[in-house]
KOLZAPA-975228 format. One record per atom (N, C-alpha, C): x, y, z. Coordinates in pm, whole numbers, padded with zeros to 5 digits, always signed. Layout:
N
XYZ/...
END
This chain:
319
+12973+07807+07780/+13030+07896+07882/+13042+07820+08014/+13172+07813+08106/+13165+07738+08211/+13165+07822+08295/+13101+07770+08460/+13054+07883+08522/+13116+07819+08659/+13162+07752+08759/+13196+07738+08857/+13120+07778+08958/+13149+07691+09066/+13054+07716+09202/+13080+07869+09253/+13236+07935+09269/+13236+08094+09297/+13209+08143+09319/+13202+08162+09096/+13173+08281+09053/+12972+08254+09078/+12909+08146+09101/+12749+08085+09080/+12702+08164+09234/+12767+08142+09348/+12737+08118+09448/+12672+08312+09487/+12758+08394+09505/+12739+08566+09481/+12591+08543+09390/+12554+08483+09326/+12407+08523+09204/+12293+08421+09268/+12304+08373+09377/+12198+08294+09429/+12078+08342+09488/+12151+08493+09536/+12058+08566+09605/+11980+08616+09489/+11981+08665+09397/+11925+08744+09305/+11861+08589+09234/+11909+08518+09206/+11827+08411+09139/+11721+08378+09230/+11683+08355+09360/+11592+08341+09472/+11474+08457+09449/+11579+08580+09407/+11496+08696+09448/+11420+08712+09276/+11458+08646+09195/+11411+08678+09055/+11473+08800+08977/+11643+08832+09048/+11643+09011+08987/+11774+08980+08918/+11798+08814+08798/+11911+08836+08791/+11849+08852+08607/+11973+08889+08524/+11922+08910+08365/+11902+08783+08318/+11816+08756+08213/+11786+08604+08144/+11912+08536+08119/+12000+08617+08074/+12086+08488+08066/+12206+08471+08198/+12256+08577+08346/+12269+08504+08374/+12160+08430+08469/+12021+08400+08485/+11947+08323+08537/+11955+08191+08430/+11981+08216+08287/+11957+08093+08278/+12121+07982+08286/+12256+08086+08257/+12353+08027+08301/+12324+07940+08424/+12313+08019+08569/+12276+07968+08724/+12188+07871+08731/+12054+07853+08683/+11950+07760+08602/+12045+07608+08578/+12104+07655+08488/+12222+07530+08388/+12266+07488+08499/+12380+07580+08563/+12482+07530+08692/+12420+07438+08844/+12289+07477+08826/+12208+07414+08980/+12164+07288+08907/+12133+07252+08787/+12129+07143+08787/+12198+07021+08779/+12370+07017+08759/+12448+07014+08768/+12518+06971+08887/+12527+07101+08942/+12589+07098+09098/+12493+07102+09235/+12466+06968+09314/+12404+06959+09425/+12465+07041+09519/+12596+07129+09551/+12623+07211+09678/+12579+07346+09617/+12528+07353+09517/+12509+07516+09501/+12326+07529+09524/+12322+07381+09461/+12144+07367+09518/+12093+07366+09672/+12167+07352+09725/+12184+07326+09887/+12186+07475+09931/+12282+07544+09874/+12325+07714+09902/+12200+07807+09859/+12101+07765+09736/+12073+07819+09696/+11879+07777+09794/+11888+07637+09826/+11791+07615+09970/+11818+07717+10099/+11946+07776+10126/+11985+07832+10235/+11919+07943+10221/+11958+08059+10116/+11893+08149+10066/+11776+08155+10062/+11701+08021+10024/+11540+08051+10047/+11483+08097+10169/+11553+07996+10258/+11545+07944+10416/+11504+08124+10491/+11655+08187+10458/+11702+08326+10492/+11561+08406+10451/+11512+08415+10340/+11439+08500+10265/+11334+08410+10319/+11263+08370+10388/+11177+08304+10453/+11161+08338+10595/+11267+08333+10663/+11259+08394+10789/+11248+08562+10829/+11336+08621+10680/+11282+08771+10643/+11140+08807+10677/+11081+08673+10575/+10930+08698+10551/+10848+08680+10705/+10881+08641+10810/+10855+08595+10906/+10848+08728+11008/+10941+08843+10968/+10918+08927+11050/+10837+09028+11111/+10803+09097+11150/+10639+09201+11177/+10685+09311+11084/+10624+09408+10994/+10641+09460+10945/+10580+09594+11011/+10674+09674+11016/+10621+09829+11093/+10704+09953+11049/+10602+09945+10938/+10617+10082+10850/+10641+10202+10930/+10701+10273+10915/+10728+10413+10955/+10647+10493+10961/+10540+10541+11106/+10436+10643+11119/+10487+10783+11061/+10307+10812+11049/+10332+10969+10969/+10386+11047+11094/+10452+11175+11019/+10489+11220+11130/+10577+11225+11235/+10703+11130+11205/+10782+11038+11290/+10901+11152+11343/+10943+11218+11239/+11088+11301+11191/+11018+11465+11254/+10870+11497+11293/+10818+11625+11370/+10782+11633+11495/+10742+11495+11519/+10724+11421+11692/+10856+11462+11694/+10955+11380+11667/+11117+11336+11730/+11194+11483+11742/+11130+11582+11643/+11269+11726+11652/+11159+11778+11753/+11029+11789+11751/+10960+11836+11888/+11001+11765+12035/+11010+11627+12076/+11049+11631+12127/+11228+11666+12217/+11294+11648+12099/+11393+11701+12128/+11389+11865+12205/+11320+11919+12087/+11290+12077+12106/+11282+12069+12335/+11148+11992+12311/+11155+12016+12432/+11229+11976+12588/+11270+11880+12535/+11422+11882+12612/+11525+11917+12653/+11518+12013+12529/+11639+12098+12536/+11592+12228+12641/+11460+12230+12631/+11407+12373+12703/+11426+12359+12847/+11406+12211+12905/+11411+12201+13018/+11527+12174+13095/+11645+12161+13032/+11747+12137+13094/+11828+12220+13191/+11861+12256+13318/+11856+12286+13382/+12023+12346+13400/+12109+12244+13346/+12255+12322+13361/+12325+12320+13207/+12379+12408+13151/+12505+12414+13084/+12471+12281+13050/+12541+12283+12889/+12589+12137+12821/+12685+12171+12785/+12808+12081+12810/+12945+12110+12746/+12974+12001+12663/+12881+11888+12651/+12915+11802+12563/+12808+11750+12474/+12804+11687+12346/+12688+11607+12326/+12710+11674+12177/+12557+11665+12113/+12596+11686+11961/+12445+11800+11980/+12423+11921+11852/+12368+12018+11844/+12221+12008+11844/+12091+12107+11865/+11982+12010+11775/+11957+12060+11648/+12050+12125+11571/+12054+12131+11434/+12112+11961+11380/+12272+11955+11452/+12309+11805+11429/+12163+11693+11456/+12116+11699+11561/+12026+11618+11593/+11912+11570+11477/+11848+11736+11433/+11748+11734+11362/+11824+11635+11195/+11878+11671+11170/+12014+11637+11075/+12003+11498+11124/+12037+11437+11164/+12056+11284+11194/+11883+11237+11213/+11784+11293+11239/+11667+11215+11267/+11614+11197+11118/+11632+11332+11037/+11551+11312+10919/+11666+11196+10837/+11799+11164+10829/+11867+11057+10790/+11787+10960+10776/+11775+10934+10935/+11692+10796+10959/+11555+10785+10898/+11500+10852+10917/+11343+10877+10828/+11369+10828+10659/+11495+10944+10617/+11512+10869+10506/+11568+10770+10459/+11645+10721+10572/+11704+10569+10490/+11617+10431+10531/+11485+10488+10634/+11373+10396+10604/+11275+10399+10475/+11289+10539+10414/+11184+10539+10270/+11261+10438+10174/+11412+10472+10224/+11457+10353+10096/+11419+10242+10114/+11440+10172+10297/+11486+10040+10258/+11377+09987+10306/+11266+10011+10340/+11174+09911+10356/+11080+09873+10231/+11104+09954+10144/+11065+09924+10025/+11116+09797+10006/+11252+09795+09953/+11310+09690+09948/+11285+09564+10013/+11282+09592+10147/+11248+09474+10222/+11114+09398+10173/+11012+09505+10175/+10886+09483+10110/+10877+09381+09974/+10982+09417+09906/+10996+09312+09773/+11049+09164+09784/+11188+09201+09925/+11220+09070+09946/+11113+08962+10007/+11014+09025+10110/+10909+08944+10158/+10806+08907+10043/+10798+08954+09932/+10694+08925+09868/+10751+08828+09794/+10878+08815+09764/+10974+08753+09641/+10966+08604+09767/+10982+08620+09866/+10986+08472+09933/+10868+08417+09985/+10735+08496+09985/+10619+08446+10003/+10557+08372+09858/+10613+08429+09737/+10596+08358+09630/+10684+08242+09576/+10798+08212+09663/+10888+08077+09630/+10817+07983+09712/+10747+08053+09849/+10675+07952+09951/+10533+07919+09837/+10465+07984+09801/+10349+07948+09705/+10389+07849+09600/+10470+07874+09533/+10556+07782+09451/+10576+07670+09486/+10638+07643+09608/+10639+07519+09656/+10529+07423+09692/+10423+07530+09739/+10271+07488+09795/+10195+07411+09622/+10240+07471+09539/+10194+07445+09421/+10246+07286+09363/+10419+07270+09367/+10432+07181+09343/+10383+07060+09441/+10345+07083+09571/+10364+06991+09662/+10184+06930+09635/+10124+07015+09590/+09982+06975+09542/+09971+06935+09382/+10093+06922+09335/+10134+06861+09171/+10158+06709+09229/+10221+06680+09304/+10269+06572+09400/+10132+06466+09466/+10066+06550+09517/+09962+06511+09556/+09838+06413+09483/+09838+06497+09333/+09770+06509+09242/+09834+06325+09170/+09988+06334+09148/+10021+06199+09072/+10010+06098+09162/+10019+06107+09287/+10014+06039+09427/+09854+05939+09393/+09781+06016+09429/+09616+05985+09361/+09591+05939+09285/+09645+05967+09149/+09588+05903+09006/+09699+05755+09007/+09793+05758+09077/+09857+05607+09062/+09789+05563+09123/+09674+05551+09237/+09536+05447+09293/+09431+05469+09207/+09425+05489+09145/+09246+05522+09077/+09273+05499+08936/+09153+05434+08889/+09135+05382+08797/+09159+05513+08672/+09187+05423+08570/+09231+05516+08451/+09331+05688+08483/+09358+05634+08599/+09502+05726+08637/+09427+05867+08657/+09294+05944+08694/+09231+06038+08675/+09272+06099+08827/+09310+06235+08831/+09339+06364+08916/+09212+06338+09009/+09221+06404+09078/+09115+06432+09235/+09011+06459+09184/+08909+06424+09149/+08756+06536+09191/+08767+06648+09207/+08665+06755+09146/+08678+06890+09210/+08489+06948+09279/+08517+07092+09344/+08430+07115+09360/+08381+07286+09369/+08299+07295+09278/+08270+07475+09249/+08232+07553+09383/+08365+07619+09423/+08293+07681+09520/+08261+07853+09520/+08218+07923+09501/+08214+08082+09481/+08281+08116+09332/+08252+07979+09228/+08334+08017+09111/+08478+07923+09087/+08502+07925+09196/+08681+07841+09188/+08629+07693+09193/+08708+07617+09102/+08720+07499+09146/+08792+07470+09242/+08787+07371+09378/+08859+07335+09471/+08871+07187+09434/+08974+07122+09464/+08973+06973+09482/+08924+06878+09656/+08823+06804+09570/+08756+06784+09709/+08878+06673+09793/+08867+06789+09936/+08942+06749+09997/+08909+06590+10043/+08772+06528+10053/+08755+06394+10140/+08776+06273+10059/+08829+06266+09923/+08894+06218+09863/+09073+06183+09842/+09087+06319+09891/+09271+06317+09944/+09342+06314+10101/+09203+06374+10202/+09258+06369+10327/+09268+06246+10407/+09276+06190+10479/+09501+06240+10529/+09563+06147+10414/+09523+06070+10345/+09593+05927+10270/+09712+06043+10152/+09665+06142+10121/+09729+06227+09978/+09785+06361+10019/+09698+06395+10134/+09705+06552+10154/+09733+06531+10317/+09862+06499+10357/+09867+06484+10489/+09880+06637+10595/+09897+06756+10495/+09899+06873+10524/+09833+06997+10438/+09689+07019+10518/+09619+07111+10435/+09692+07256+10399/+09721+07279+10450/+09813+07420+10485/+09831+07422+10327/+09904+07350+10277/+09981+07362+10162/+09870+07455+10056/+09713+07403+10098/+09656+07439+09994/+09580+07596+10026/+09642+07680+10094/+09660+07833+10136/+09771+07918+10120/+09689+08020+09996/+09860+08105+09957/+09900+08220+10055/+10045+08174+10052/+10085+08301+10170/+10098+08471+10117/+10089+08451+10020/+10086+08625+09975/+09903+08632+09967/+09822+08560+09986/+09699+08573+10008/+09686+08659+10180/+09618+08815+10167/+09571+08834+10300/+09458+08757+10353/+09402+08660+10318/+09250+08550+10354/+09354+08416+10440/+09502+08449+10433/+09550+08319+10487/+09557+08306+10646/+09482+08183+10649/+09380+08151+10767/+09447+08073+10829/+09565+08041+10861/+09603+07869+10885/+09497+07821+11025/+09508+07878+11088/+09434+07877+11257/+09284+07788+11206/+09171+07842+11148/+09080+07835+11071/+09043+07715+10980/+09171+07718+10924/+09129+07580+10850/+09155+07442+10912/+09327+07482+11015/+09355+07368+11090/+09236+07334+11187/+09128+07410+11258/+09053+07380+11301/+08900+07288+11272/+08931+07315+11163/+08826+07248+11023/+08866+07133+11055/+08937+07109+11051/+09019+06969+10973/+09041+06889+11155/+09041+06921+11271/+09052+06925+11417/+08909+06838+11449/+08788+06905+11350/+08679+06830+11416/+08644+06691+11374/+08520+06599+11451/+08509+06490+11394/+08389+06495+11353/+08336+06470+11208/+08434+06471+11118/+08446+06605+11109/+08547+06631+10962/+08626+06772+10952/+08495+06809+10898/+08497+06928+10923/+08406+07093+10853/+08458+07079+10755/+08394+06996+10604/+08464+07035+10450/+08377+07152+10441/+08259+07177+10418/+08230+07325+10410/+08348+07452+10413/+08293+07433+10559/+08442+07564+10585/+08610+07544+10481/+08630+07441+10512/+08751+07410+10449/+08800+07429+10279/+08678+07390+10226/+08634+07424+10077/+08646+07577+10083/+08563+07601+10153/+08527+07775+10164/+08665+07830+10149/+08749+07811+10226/+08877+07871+10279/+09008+07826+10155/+08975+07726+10106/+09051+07718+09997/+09074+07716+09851/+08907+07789+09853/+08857+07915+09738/+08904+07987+09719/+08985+08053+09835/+08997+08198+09798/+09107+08171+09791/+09204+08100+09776/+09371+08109+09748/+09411+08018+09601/+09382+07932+09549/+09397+07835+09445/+09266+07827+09377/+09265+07820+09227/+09172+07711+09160/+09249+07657+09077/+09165+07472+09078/+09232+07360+09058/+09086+07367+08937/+09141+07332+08808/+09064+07314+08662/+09001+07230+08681/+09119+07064+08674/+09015+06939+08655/+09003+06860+08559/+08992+06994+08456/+08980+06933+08271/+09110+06987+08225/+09171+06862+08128/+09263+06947+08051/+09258+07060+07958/+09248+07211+07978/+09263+07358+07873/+09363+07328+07818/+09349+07315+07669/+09521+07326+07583/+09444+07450+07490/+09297+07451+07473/+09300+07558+07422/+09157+07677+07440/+09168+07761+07350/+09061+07894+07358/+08871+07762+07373/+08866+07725+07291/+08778+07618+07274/+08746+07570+07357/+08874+07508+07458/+08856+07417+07575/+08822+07526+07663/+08870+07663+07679/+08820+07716+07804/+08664+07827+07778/+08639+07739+07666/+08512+07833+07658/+08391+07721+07711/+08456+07604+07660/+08362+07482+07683/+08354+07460+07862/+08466+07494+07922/+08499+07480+08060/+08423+07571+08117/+08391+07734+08085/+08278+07794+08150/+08200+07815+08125/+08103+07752+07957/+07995+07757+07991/+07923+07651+08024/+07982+07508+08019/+07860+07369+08044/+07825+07394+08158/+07708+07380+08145/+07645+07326+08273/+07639+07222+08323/+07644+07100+08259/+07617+06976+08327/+07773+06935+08342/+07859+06965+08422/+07982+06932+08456/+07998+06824+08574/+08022+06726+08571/+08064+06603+08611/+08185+06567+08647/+08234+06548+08789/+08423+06532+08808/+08430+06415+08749/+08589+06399+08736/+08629+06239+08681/+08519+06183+08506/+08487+06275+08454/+08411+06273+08347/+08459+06377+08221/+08469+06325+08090/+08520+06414+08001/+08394+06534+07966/+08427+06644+07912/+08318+06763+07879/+08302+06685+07733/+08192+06687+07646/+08181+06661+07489/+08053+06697+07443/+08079+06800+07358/+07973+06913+07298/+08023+06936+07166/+07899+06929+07092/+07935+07000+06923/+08031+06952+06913/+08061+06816+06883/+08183+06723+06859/+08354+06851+06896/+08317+06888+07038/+08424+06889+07111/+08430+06806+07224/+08565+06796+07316/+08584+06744+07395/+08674+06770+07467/+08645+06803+07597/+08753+06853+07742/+08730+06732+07807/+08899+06668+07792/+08937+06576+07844/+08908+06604+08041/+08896+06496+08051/+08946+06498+08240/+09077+06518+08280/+09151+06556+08382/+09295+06531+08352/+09327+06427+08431/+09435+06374+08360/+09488+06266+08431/+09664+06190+08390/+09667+06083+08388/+09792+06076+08371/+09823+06057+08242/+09909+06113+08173/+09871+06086+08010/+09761+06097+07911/+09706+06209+07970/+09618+06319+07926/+09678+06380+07759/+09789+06415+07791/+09875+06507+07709/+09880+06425+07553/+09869+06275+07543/+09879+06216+07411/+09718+06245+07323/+09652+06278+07387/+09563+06366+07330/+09537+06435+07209/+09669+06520+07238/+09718+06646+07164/+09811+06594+07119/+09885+06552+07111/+10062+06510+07045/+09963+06431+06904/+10033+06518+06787/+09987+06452+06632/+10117+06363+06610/+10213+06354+06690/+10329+06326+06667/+10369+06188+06791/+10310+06081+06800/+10332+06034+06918/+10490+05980+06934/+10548+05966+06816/+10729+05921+06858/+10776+06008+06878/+10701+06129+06870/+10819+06264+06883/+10821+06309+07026/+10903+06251+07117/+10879+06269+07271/+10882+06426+07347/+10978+06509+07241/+10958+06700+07217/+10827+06781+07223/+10755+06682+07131/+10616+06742+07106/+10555+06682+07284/+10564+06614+07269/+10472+06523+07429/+10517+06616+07565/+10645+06653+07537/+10691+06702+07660/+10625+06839+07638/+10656+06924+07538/+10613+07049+07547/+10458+07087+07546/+10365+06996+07512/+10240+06965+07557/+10197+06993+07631/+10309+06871+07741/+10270+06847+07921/+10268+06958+07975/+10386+07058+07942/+10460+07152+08019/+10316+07261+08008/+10289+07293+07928/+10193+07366+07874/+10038+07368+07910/+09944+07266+07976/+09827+07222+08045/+09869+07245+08234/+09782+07394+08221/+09765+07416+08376/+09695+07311+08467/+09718+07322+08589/+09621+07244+08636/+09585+07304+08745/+09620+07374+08841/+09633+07459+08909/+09704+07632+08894/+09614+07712+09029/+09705+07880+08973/+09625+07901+09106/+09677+08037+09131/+09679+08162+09233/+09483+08168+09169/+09408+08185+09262/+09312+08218+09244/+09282+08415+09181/+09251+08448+09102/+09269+08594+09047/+09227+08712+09085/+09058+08600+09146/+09004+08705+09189/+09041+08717+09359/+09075+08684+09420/+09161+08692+09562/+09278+08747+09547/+09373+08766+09466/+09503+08794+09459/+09502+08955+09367/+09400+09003+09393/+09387+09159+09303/+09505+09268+09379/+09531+09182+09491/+09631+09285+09550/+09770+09275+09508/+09800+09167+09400/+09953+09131+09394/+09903+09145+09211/+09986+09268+09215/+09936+09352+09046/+10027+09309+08962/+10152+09171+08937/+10224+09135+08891/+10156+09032+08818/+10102+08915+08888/+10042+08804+08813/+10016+08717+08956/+10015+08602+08880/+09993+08414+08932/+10122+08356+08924/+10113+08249+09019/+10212+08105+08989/+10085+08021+08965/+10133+07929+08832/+10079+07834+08760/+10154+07726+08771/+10068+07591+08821/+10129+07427+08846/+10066+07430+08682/+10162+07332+08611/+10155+07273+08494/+10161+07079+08496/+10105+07057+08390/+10067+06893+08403/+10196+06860+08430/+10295+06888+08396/+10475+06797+08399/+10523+06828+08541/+10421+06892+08621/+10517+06939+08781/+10574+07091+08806/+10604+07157+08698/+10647+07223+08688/+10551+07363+08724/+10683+07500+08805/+10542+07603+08840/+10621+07711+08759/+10515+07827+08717/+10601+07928+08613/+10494+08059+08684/+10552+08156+08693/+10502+08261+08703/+10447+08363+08583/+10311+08372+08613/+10264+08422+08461/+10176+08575+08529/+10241+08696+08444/+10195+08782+08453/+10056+08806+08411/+09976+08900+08452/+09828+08914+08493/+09852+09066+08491/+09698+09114+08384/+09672+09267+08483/+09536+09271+08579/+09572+09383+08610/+09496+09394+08761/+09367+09377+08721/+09295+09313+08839/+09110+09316+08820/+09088+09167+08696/+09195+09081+08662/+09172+08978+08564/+09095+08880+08567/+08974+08833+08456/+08899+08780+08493/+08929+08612+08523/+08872+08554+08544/+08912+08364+08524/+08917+08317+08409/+08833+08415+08292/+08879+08357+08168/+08980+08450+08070/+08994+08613+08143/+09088+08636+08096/+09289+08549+08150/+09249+08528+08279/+09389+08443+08321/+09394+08281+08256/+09270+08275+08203/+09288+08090+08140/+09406+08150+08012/+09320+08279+07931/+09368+08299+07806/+09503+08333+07813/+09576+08386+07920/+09681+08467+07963/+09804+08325+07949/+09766+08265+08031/+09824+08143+08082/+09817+08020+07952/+09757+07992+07898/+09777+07956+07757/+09872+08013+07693/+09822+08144+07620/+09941+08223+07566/+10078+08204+07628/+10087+08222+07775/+10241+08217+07781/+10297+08054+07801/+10243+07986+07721/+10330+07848+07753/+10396+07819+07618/
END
């Protein structure tokens, strides 16, 4: 099916926003990789739906549409001469409750568009710490990912291993649909000499956990929460199992098939390494964005209240 810039360009918004049908998202999908001016158009759109997200949000007080015909009411009482012109306060009342209601519609809406572009900004925050991650293991021996460190449950990646040489901008590692997002707080962390990792760790608990070990399966994430003697940059190996470290070419591991470069890729694609922390994000009743070993981020549905090992199992399943 050929699809032209056009007819592509009208479906950018809905591809941004996530509200177009599978196939045509995956037509538009096809066409952006393809065509660099629709990828550019389809950056603009983010840009837009970003600055949306930027705005103050001020829901409509209770009460808004009984204040407004009261005060009218009383305006009208005090007026002092004849009106020969103007509109009724039946018309009036009539036009206020309009407005009342064409805010129940549309700030809803709006509400979705800000959430739909605070999660392309997370997305990005995700890949840009996928980035980070291969950045690192091309200096370090046997190609091995960052260090991590347990903080309230989450793994964090210790920052004094990546700052400034890997991670020239902490920010990245704070989700914006997270209400805990601190930027002020952490940039101040990071301000002193030396930086507050405490605080900083602390603060980037509650938005991301980073694994560490490669999970490809139920096994691996049972072995992942219960050892105790867990060691960064070190494989897990119990009862002749073994949770690899992750690192670069981790994934041949698993491939029974090593010429078959299908199997290797769909592997990669498939080993999280990062996600939306679960228990912080109980307010966004849809799911997580998940960084995968190949770079890649996918949005994986979640129900509400999900534990860390019900979202390991979740997130497996959907790869």
């Amino acid at each position: 099916m050929t699809i032209d810039c056009p007819s592509i360009q009208p479906l950018l918004r809905g591809f941004a926003l996530d509200t177009l049908s599978g196939e045509e998202h995956a037509h538009v999908a096809a066409h952006l990789e393809a065509c660099a001016a629709c990828r550019a158009a389809l950056d603009g759109e983010r840009t837009t739906l970003a600055v949306l997200d930027m705005l103050p949000e001020q829901p409509p007080r209770h009460g808004l549409a009984d204040r407004t015909l009261a005060r009218v009411q009383e305006s009208a009482m005090h007026r002092q001469r004849p009106r020969r012109w103007g509109i009724s306060l039946g018309e009036l009342a009539a036009v206020s409750c309009i407005v009342v209601l064409c805010a129940a519609i549309f700030l809803p809406a709006l509400a979705r568009s800000r959430e739909s572009a605070r999660r392309s900004s997370c997305q990005n925050n995700l890949k840009q710490f996928g980035l980070v991650c291969k950045m690192y293991s091309n200096d370090i021996k046997d190609a091995n990912f960052p260090p991590l460190l347990s903080i309230e449950g989450a793994g964090v990646p210790d920052l004094r291993t990546l700052y400034p040489e890997y991670l020239s901008d902490p920010v990245i590692l704070l989700c914006p649909t997270n209400p805990a997002f601190d930027r002020d707080a952490l940039m101040k962390a990071f301000q002193q000499t030396p930086p507050d990792w405490d605080t900083a760790h602390r603060l980037i608990s509650k938005h991301y956990c980073y694994l560490g070990w490669a999970v490809h399966s139920k096994e691996d994430i049972e072995l992942l929460l219960s050892a105790r003697d867990k060691k960064p940059a070190e494989d897990l190996k119990t009862d002749g199992h073994t949770l690899y470290w992750l690192r670069e070419g981790v994934e041949q591991r698993f491939v029974t098939d090593p010429q078959d470069p299908a199997e290797t890729a769909r592997i990669q694609s498939g080993i999280p390494v990062a996600f939306d922390n679960p228990a912080a994000h109980a307010h966004v009743p849809n799911g997580v964005n998940v960084l995968y070993l190949d770079g890649h981020v996918q949005f994986v549905k979640l129900p509400p209240d999900a534990s860390l090992r019900q979202a390991l199992e979740i997130i497996l399943d959907a790869k």
